[in-house]
Residue, then its C-alpha position, 0 to 999 in steps of 0.5 A: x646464571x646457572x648454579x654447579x653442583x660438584x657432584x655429578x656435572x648437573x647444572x642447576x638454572x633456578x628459572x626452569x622450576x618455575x616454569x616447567x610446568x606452565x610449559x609443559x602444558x602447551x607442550x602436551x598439547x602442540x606437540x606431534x604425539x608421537x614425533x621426535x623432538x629437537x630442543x634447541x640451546x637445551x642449557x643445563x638439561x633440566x628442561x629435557x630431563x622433566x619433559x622427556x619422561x612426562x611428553x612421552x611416547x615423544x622422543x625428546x631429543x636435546x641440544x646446545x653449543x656449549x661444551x659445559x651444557x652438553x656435559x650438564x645434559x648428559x649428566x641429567x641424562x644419565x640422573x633421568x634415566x628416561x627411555x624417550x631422552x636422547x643423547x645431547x649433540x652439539x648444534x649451532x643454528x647458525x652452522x648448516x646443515x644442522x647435525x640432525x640433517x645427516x641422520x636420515x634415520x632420525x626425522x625431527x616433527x617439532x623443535x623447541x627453543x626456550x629463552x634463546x634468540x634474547x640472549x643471542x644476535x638477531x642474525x641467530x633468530x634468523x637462523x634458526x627459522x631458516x634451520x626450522x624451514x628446512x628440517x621440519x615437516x608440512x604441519x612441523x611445530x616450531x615452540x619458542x618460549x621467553x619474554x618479548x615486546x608486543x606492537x614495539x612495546x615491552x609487556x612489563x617494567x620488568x621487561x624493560x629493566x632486563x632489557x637494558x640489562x642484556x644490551x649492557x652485556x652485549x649490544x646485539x642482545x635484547x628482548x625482541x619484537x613480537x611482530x619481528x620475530x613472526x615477520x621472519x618465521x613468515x618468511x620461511x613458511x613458519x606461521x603463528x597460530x598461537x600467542x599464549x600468556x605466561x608467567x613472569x611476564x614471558x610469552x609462549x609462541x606456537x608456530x606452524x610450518x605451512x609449505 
């Protein structure tokens, strides 16, 4: 859970140092140069704040459901400083249209979305690939990052133990299958060109959209 420091609003997550940077560098190099960027469930923002300044010319363009996250990324916003980071808005994958739908003037080339569809309901993940058909454009990156079973199979003991973990504090959570998440982003025109290794056992996955 995220740590609260006082001070100023910022909300500390102790994972987002430790991989920031293997993110980072998949990012550099999937994500549209130059392009706007939608981070789905940004959290507390640290993540939107260390990329935005180092992907830029890229917009990053921040997001989350949570009333305490939005406030957290706004004040890492205004701590950051950075030109190319956007103001946070409220999104709800599961609500349409999505809030970015309504700006024409703002078009979104990639969405990111790091350690989510395992601690939300199946029907989220879905969801999301829906949202992600409809907003991104032909050759649009979709990037989800977090831990996953392979052929049925969790990669890690570790895995496994945070599995039972997340079902014990909602039964519609869990560490999802690989196979599954893909089956349903082929469905909507999203089509994996990419399974990266990274550490503590996580998964990168590099979707492209295929009209």
């Amino acid at each position: 859970m995220p740590d609260f420091k006082p001070n100023d609003g910022r909300l500390y997550a102790p994972a987002t140092e430790r991989n920031r940077e293997p993110i980072l560098e998949i990012l550099e190099r999937v994500l549209p140069n130059p392009g706007t960027v939608l981070e789905i469930a940004s959290g507390t923002g640290e993540h939107a704040s260390f990329f935005a300044p180092k992907l830029a010319p890229r917009r990053w363009w921040p997001s989350d459901i949570s009333a305490p996250m939005l406030k957290s990324i706004a004040a890492w916003q205004r701590e950051t400083n950075a030109r190319y980071l956007l103001s946070p808005i409220e999104l709800n994958v599961c609500i349409e249209p999505w809030p970015v739908e309504v700006d024409a003037k703002r078009t979104v080339d990639a969405i990111v979305n790091i350690n989510m569809i395992h601690i939300a309901p199946w029907q989220v993940c879905n969801a999301l690939m829906i949202g992600a058909e409809r907003i991104l454009p032909d050759g649009g990156v979709l990037y989800l990052y977090g831990p996953f079973k392979r052929n049925g199979q969790h990669t890690a003991p570790s895995n496994e133990t945070f599995d039972n973990w997340l079902k014990e504090q909602n039964p519609d959570w869990g560490v999802r299958d690989l196979d599954a998440v893909e089956t349903v982003a082929k469905d909507h025109k999203l089509m994996l060109k990419e399974v990266i290794e990274m550490p503590a056992n996580n998964l990168s996955l590099v979707f492209y959209k295929q009209v």
